[in-house]
N, C-alpha and C positions, 0 to 999 in steps of 0.2 A: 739214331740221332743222338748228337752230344748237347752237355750244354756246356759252359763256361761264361760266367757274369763273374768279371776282377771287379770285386767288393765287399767292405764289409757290412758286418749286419748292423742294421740302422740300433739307435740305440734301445727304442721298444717296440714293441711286435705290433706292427698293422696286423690284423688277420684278416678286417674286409679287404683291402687294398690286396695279401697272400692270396687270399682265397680267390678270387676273380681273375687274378693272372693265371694260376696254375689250373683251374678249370678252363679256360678256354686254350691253354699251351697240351694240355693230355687230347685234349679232342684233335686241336692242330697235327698233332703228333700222331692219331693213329692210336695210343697207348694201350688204349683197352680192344683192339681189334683181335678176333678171335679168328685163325686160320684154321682151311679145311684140310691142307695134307703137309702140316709140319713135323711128320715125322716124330712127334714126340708123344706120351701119353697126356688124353686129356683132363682136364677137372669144368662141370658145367654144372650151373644155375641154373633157374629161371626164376623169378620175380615172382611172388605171389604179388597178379595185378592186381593195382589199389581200382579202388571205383574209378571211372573217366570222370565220375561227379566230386572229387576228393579234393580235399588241401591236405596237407602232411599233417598228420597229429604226430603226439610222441610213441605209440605204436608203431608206427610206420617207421618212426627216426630209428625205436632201437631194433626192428624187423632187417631195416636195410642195411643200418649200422655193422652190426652181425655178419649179412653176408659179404658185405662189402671188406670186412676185415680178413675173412674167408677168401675172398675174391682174391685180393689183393695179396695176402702170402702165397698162394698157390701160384699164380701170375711171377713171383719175383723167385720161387721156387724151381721153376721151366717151365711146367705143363702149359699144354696149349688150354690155355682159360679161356671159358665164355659164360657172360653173365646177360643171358636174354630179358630183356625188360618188355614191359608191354603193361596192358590196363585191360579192365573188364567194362563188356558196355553198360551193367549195373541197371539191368531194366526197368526195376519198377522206381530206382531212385532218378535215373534218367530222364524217364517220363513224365515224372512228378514234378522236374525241375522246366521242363518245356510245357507243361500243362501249366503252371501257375506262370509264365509269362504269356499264355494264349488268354489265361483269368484276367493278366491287365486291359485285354484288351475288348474284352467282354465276351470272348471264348471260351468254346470247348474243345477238344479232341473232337469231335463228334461234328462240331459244325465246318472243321474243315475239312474231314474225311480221313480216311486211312494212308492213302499216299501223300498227300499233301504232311500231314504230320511227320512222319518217319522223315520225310526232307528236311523240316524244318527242324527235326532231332538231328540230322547228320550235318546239317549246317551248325547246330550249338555244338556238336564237337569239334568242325571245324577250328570256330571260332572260340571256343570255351574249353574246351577238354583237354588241352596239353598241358593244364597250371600244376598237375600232382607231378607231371614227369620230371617242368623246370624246378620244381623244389626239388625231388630228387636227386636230379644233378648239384643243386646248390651243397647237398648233404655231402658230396663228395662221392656218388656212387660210379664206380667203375663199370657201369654195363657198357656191350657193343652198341650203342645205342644206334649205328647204322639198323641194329633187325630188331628196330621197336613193332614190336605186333599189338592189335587188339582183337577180343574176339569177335567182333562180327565183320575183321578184315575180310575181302575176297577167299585166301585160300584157307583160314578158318572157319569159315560158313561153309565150306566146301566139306571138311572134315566132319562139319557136326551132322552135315546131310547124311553122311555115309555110316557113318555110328548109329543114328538113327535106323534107318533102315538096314543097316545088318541084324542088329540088336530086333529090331520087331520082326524080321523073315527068320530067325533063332525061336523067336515065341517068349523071349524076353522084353520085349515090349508091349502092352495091351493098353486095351482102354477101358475104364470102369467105374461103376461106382464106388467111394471111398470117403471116408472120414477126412476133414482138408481143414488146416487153417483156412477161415476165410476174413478177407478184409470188407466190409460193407461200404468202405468208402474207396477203395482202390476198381472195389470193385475184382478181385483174383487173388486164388491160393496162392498162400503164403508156404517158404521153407520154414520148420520148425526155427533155424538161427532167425528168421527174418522176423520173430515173435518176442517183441520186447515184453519181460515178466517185471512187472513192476507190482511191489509189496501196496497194496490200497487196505484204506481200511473199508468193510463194508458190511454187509447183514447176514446173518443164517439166518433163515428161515424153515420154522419146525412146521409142518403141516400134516392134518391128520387125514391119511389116508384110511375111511370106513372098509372094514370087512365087507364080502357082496353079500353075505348072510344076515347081517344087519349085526352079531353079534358083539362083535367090538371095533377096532382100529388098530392101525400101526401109524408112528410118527417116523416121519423122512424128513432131513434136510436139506437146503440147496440153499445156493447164494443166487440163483435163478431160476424163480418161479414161473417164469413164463415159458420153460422149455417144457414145464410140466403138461403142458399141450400134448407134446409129442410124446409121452409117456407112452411105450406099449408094455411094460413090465415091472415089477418088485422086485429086487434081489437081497434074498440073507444067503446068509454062511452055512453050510450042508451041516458041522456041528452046533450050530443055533439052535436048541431045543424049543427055546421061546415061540418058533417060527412054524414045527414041524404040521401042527396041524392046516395051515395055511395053504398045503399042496393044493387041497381038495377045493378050496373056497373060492379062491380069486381075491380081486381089492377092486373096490369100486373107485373108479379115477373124480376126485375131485372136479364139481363146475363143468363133466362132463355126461355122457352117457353111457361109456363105454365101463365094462370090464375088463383087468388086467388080469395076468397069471401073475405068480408068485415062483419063482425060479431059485434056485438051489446054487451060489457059484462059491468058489475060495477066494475070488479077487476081494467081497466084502472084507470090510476089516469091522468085527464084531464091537469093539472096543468106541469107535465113531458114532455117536449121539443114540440110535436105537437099536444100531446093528442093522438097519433098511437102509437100501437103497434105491431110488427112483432110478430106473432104467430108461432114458433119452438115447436110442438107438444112432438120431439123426444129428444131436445137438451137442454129443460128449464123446470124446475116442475112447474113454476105457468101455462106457456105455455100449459102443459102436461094439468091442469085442464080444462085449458080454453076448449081445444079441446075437453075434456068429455063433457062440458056443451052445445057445438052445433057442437059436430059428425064430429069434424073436422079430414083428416085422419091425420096417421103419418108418416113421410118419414125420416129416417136415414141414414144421408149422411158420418156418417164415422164409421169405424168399432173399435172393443175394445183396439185397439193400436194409437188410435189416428189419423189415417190414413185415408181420405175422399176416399169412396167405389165407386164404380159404377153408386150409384146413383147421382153422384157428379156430372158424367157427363165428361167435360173436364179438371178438378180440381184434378179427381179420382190419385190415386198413392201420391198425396200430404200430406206431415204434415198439420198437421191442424194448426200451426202457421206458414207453410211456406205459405200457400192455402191464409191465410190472409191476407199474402203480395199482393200477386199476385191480389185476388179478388179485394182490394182496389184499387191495379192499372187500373184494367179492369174497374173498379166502375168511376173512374175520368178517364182516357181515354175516354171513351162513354159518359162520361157528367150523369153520375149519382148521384157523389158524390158530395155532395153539402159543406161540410164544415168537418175538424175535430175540435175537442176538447182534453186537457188537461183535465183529469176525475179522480180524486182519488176515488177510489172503493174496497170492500171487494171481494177480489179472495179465493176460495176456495184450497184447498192444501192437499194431503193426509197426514195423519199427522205422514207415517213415510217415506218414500222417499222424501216426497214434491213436488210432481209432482202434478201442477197444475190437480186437479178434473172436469171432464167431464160429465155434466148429461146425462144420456142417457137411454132410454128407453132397458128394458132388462127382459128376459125369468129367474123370481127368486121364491122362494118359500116366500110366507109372511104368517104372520099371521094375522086373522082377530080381532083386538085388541079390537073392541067396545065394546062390550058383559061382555070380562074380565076388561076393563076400568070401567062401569058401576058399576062394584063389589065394584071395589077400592074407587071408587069417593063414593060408600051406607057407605063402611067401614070408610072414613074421614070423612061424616058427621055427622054419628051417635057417633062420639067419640070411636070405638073402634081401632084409631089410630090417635096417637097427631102427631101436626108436631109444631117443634123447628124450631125459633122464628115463632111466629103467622101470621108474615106477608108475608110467603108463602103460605098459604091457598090460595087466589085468584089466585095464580099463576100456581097453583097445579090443580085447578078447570077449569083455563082457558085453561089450554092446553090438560088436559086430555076430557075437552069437545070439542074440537078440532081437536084429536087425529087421526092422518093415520095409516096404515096398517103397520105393520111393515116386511123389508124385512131381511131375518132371514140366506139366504145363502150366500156364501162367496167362489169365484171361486180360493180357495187358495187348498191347501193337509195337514198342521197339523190342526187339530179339529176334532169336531165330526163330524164324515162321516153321509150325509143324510141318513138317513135309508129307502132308495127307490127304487126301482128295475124296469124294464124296458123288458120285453120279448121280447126278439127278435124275433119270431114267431109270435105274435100276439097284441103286442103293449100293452099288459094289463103293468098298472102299480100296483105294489104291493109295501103297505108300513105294515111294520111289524117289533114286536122289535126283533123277532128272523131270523136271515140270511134266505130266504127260499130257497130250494133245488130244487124248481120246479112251473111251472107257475099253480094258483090256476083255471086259466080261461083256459087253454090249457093241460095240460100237461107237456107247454116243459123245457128243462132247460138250455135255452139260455135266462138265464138273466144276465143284465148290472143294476152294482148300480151306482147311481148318483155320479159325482164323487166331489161334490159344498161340502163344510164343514157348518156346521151351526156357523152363528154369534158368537164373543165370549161371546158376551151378554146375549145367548141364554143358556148357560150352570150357566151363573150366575145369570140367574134372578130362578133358584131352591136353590139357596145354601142354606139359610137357613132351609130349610127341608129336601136338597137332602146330605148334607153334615153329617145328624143324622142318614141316615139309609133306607130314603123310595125311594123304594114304597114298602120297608117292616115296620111292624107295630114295629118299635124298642124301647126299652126302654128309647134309648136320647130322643124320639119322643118323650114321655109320659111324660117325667121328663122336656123336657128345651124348648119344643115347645109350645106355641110363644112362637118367644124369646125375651127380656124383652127391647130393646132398639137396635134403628141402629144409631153409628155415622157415619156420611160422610160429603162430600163437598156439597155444595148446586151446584154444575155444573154438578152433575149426580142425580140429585131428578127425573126425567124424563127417563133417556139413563138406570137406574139402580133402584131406588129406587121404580118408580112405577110399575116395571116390575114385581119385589120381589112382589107387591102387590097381581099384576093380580093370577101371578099362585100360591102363596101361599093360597090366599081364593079358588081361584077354585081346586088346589087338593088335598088342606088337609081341606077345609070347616072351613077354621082359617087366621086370620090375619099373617102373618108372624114375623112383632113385633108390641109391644102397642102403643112405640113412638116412632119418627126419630128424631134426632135432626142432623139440615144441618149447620156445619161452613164455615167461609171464606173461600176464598180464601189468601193465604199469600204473602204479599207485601213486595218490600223493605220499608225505613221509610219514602222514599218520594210519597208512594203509588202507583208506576211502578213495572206493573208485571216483575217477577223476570226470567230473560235471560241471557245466559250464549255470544249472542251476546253482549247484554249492561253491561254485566260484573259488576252484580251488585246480581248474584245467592249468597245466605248464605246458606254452604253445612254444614247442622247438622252432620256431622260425624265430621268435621274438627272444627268443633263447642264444640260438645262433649269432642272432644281429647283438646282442648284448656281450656276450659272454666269447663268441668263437665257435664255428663247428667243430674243430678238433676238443673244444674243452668240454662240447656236448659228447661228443661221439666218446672220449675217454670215460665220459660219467657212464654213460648207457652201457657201455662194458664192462667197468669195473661193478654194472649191478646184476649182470647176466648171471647169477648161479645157478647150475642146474638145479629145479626143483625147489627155486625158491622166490618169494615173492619178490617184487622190485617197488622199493618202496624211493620212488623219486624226492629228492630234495633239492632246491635252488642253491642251498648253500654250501653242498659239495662239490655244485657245476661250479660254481664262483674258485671252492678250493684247487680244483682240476686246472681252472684257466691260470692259477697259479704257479700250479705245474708245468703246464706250457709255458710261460713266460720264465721259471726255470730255467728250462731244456736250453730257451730261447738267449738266455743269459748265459749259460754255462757253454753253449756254441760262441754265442757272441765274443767271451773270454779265451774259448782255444784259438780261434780266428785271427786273433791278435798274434797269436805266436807260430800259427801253422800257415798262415795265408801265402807267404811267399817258399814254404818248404818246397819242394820235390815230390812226388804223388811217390816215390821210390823211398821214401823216409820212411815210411811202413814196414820197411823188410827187417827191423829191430825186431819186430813181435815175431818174426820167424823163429827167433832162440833165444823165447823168452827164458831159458838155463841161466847163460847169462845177462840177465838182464838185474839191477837192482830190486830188493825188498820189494819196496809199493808198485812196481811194474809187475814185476809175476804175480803179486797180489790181483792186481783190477784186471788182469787178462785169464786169472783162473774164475772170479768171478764175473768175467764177461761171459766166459764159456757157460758156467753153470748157470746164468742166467738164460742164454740160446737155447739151454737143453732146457729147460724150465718152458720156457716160451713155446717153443716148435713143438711139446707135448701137450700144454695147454691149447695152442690150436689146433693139433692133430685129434686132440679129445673131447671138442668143443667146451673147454671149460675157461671161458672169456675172462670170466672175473679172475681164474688161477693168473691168466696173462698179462693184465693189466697191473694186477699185487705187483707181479714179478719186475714190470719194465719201475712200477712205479721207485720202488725199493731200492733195486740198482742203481735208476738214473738220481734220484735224490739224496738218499743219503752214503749211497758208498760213490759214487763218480763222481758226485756235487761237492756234497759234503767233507768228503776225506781225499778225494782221492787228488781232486785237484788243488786242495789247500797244500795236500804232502808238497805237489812237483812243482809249488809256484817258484820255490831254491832253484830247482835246477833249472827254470825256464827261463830265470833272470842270471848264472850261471854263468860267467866265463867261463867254465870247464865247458869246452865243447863236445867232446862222448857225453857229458852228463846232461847237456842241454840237448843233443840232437837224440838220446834213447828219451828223453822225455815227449822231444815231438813227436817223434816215431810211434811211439804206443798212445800219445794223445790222442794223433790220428786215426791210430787204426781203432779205437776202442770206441770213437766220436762216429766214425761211419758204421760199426758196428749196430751201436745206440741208434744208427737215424734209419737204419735196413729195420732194426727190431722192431721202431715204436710206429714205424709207415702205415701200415694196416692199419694201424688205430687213427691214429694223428697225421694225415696225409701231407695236410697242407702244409704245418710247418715245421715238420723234417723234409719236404722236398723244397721249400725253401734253403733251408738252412745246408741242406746239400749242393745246391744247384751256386752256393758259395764257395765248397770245400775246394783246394787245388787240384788243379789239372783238370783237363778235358774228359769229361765223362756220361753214359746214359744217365736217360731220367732216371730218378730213385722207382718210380713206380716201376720200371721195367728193367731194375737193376736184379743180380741176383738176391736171396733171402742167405742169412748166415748159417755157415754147415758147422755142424760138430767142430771144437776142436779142444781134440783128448792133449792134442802139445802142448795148450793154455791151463790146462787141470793141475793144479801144483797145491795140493790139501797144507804143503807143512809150509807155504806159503803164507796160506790164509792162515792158517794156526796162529803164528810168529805177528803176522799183522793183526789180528785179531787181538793178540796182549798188549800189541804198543796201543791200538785204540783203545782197550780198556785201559790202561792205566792214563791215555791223557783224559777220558770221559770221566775218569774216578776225580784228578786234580779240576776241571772246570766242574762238576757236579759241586764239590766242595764249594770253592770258590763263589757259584750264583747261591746255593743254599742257606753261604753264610755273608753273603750280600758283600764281598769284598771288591771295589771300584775296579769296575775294569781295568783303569791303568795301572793297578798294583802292581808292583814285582812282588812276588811270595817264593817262597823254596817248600820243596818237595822232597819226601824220603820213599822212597820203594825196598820193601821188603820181600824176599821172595825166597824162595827152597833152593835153592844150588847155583855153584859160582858158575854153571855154563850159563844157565839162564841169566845170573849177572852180568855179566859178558856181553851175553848178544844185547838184553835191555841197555847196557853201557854204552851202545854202541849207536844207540838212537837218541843219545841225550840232547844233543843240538835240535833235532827236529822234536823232539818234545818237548823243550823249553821255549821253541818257539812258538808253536802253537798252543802252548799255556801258559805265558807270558810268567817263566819262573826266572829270578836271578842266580838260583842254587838248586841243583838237581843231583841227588846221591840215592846209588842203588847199591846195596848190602843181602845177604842172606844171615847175616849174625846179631846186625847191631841193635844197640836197645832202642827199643820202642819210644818214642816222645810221650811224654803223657800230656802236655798243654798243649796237641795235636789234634784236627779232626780224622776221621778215620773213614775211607770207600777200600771195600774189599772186593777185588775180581777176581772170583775162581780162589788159585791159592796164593793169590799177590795182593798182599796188605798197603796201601798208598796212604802215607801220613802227612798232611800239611800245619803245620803251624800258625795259629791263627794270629797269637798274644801281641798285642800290638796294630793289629790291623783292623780291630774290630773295635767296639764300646758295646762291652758285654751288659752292660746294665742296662743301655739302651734297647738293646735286641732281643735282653730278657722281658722288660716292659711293651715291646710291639709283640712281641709273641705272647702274650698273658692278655692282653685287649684281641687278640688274633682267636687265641683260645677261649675264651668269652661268646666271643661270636658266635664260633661254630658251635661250640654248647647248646647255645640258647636256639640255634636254629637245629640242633639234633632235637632238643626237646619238643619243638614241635612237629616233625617228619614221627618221632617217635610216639607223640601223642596220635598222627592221624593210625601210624603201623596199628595202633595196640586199640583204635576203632571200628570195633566188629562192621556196624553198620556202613563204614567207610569202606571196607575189604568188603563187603557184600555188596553192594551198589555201585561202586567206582568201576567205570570202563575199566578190563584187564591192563591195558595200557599205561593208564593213568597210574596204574598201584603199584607198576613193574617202574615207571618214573619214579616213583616215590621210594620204591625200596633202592633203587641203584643210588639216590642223593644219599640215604642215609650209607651206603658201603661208602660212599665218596668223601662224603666229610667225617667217617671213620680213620678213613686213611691219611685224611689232613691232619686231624689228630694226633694219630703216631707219627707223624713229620712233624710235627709240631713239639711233641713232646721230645722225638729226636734229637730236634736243636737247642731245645733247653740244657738236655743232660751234654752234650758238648759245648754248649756256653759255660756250664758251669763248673764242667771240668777245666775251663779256663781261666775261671773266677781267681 
């Protein structure tokens, strides 16, 4: 499809009014549709799906941002692209979201039952759950959005059934007891991500555990005393000599009756309050180890509401933070307690009610992850999977050689239901992907499925294969499997990304993608995670509607450094939309003079040889910036790409390039005027192919104005090499004429001479060739520096009532005397200089304040030293201009 709209660009950039036409003209059009036998190689996506329960935060902007810029070169490159979108059903946030409008109504989950809820959950997605897609789309994202999946659609519930039971007829699947985040108010194990650590301040508690001998004690602490219930053992460090007699004795467990042993391990860290450690087999996962490693039992003294059981004793009926009170009391009544402390410590939190997290030993399904870990760890080192930036390998190594069991159930009701069955006749259990009607080991048909839902992680760690079709053999399979690239956050390379590993090699005997590349995380500007407590969240919708999505989406790139943090600020979004209005102006200017061209007006840049000075110029530096560009995104290095478009388009196309051709485009000479539209054009479609991927909306604007009938830019080709365009002694040559006119306007703002000035200029240089050719540009450098008199010499004497800008080996002497009131300029520069004194004096008093350099946030000191480099350097500019006033005097 073409477009053609005769008109020019209005005179400032709507971008809502841009943005809303060209989203729904890409969709009309098919744009992003991804074919199954085009014949050509492919590049494929898949969306790490957002919650169905989400709005877009700026994670997500610069998550999609990224692939979408990916998307989009690759698409305008040939390959047959496809960018699969979809969402996750996000169980336990899902549920929590249908469970508090069943709360308005004076419900439960429980008082409508199990079927009724799930409906009444797949009706809130009906009706609620497509809001993260439509922002998506607003972002500008290029998926097929025809094969939107989610995971608990029909043929991904199909998939996870079969995973499932493969995985557990293998022996990698069991069910058992285990250490589990628990939530007391969800009610179900939690994934360790799903565990918000928040810094609390709160108590140690020293208590003294008596010898059974009566002879002495040992002191242990814990920030929870009430686990000390479940106490079955002491742990020191095997070289603890403090401890050795201790083998033989045991420790009498406080407020209780029993006796503990004393256990030998190296997890201790001798150095931590006594070098003891209370051994909570049930209620702490390193605990939990400990007790594997010497057969300690386990004793669980509160049940899944938080609530100390029976085995608690006299404590039994209590909260477990009321129990704490009490025990402490009983602990210092009887002379147990021997001291508290003030303790700042990471407390666990479910990370959507926030109900402080409970470890607790619990009857789950896991999976036995080593085997498939193994895969993944042969698959990164052999290189049939990179990982972005390189300096997660070790990290990636370390933990997946490391690596626990994963627990995979979820005591919730939306997700996928275990597919596990339970006979009530004779206890057989049957796991099977199709429902069975009847017990395989009896006969009978008193079966009970499990009623636990699998992890949401569990459905997501198939997507990228189960989202194409399998575990049938399907054509997406064939055409876009592996798929060509995962972007994410680097805080799910572990919870998500290694998981994608395990079961795409083990069920499709294939890597799932070639590369990951993991980004930051996004900060405000002062590097503080971003909280809607500290009121310091930047909500990219409100961003967008302000500012532009292309002026967001350029910020979020220009911050993607590999490996480095992204420290967001409004007021570089604000700088960017600058940019765009730019682009938007410096199209709007070629428009004027290319609008009624010939689309055949371009074939000047075929021999740019002969083409004048500033045309081989900005066509060698068109090139060198394509090749700049097309490496930066071949190398994932966003932020190299956006420097590069920015640099180009600003200051050498804006700035210079088209101030040089404005002669020739008002021009009687017609060669002179028709090579200037020729390369305007080609160098303006160039600029609008480069900067698409980042800026969609208004270079496909701005193109859908250019002459002649042509494809969308989205589905236009991307710019290939051109070595014809490369002309070094080009750029060299322009590069002198722009420093000597930057040397005459530097002088001229420095020494504050009226813009209307005429002034004259002397250029001195090394050799009458370079005279010559400088000779030979004196019109267009007098014009653009509004000189009356311009002479260029390699002999003549130097002026001494002259200021002086030196570039490289070409001295530029302008003449002030006369145009200035040097007494006056000496007088503002002496109050100028005063100033910055008197505030160096105080940056220098806080420098030379130890207690300021000790205390002061690192940030704040690094603020404080860079003022003082800055009004250093005012300074010597200042002082500068003295000594050439007064060389004028």
């Amino acid at each position: 499809m073409t477009i053609k709209e005769e008109k020019l660009l209005s005179k400032g950039y709507d971008f809502s009014e841009v943005e809303e036409k060209w989203l729904d003209r890409w969709q009309e059009e098919g744009s992003f549709r991804a074919e199954m036998e085009s014949g050509v190689p492919s590049f494929s996506i898949v969306i790490p799906p957002p919650n169905v329960t989400g709005v877009l935060h700026v994670g997500h902007a610069l998550n999609n941002t990224l692939q979408d810029v990916l998307v989009r070169y690759h698409r305008m490159k040939g390959a047959n692209t496809l960018w699969l979108p979809g969402t996750d059903h996000a169980g336990i946030a899902t549920q929590n979201v249908v469970e508090r409008q069943l709360a308005t109504e004076g419900k439960t989950r429980d008082d409508v039952g199990r079927d009724a809820f799930i409906e009444k959950v797949w009706r809130w997605r009906e009706e609620k759950g497509g809001t993260i897609i439509n922002q998506l789309k607003k972002l500008g994202a290029s998926c097929d959005w025809d094969r939107e999946r989610f995971t608990m659609d029909e043929g991904l519930s199909r998939a996870v059934r079969q995973v499932f039971v493969s995985l557990y007829k293998e022996g990698l699947i069991y069910k058992g007891d285990y250490i589990v985040n628990w939530c007391p108010r969800c009610l179900t194990a939690l994934a360790d991500d799903e565990v918000d650590h928040e810094d609390t301040r709160g108590k140690l508690y020293h208590i003294r555990y008596p010898y059974a001998d009566g002879s002495g004690h040992v002191v242990v602490a814990t920030t929870r005393p009430e686990t000390m219930l479940g106490d079955t053992g002491v742990a020191v460090h095997p070289e603890d000599e403090r401890y050795n007699h201790l083998a033989e004795i045991g420790i009498k467990l406080p407020l209780t009756e029993r006796t503990i042993p004393v256990v030998f391990d190296e997890h201790v860290d001798r150095e931590f309050g006594t070098g003891a450690l209370k051994v909570t087999p049930s209620h702490d996962r390193n605990d939990y180890e400990i007790a594997l490693r010497h057969s300690l039992p386990h004793l669980k003294v509160m049940n899944d509401k938080g609530i100390m059981n029976e085995e608690a004793g006299e404590y039994a009926g209590l909260d477990r933070f009321q129990c704490r009170e009490k025990i402490v009391a009983d602990l210092d009544r009887l002379g147990f307690l021997e001291k508290i402390e003030e303790y700042d410590h990471a407390v666990g939190h479910c990370y959507r009610c926030k109900t402080v997290i409970e470890p607790t030993t619990s009857l789950q399904w896991f999976v036995a992850v080593k085997p498939l870990a193994d895969k993944a760890v042969g698959a990164v080192r052999e290189g049939r999977i990179n990982i972005y930036p390189k300096s997660w390998y070790n990290t990636f190594y370390s933990w997946m050689g490391d690596i626990r069991d994963w627990c995979i159930s979820r005591q919730i009701w939306w997700g996928h239901r275990i597919p596990a069955w339970t006979c009530g006749g004779c206890r057989e259990l049957i796991v099977e992907a199709e429902d069975p009607q009847s017990c395989p080991n009896c006969g009978g048909s008193d079966l009970h499925q499990e009623t636990d839902v699998l992890d949401t992680w569990f459905s997501s760690a198939l997507w990228p294969f189960s989202t194409m079709g399998w575990p049938e053999n399907t054509r997406e399979l064939k055409t876009f499997y592996p798929t060509s690239v995962l972007i994410t956050s680097f805080d799910i390379l572990f919870f998500w990304v290694a998981r994608m590993m395990m079961m795409g090699i083990h069920f499709m005997d294939e890597v799932p993608f070639k590369d990951v590349y993991l980004h930051a995380l996004v900060r405000d500007k002062h590097g503080k995670k971003m909280s809607k407590s500290t009121g310091n969240v930047i909500d990219p919708l409100e961003v967008m509607r302000e500012y532009g999505t292309d002026a967001m989406r350029f910020t979020l790139t220009a911050f993607a450094a590999q490996g480095r943090e992204i420290k967001l600020d409004e007021d570089r979004i604000e700088g960017y939309r600058h940019f765009i209005n730019k682009i938007w102006n410096a199209a709007r200017f070629a428009l004027m003079h290319v609008s009624d061209c010939q689309p055949d007006v371009t074939a000047v840049a075929e021999k740019p040889r002969e083409l004048p000075l500033a045309h081989r110029w900005i066509l060698s530096r068109t090139a060198a910036t394509v090749r700049e560009v097309r490496a930066g995104l071949d190398e994932y290095r966003f932020n190299d790409v956006a420097s590069a478009c920015y640099q180009f388009i600003w200051h050498e196309f804006c700035d210079w390039y088209l101030e040089w051709i404005k002669a020739d485009l008002f021009s009687g000479d017609k060669v002179l005027k028709e090579q200037a539209q020729g390369v305007l054009l080609a160098v303006l479609e160039t600029v609008l192919k480069l900067i698409h991927p980042v800026t969609p909306f208004v270079s496909e604007e701005i193109w859908s104005a250019l002459p002649g009938a042509r494809p969308l830019l989205a589905t236009s080709s991307f710019p290939e090499l051109r070595p014809d365009w490369e002309d070094e002694d080009a750029v060299g040559r322009m590069e002198m004429l722009m420093g000597i006119i930057t040397g005459i306007r530097n002088i001229r703002s420095e020494a504050d001479v009226h813009p209307s000035a005429r002034i004259s200029a002397m250029v001195l240089c090394g050799d009458q060739q370079t005279v010559e050719f400088i000779s030979g540009f004196e019109a267009a450098i007098s014009d653009m520096t509004r000189l009356e008199r311009f002479t260029v010499s390699h002999e003549a004497e130097k002026p001494a009532d002259a200021a002086t800008y030196i570039f490289k080996d070409i001295e530029i002497f302008v003449p002030l005397k006369g145009l200035v009131d040097v007494e006056a300029e000496l007088g503002k520069l002496e109050r100028e200089k005063k100033k910055v004194e008197a505030k160096m004096k105080q940056v220098d008093g806080k420098l030379g304040n130890d207690k300021f350099l000790a205390n002061a946030p690192g940030p704040v000191v690094d603020k404080v030293r860079q003022e003082k480099a800055d009004l250093e350097t005012k300074l010597a500019k200042i002082t500068e201009a003295e000594e050439r006033l007064n060389n004028m005097a």
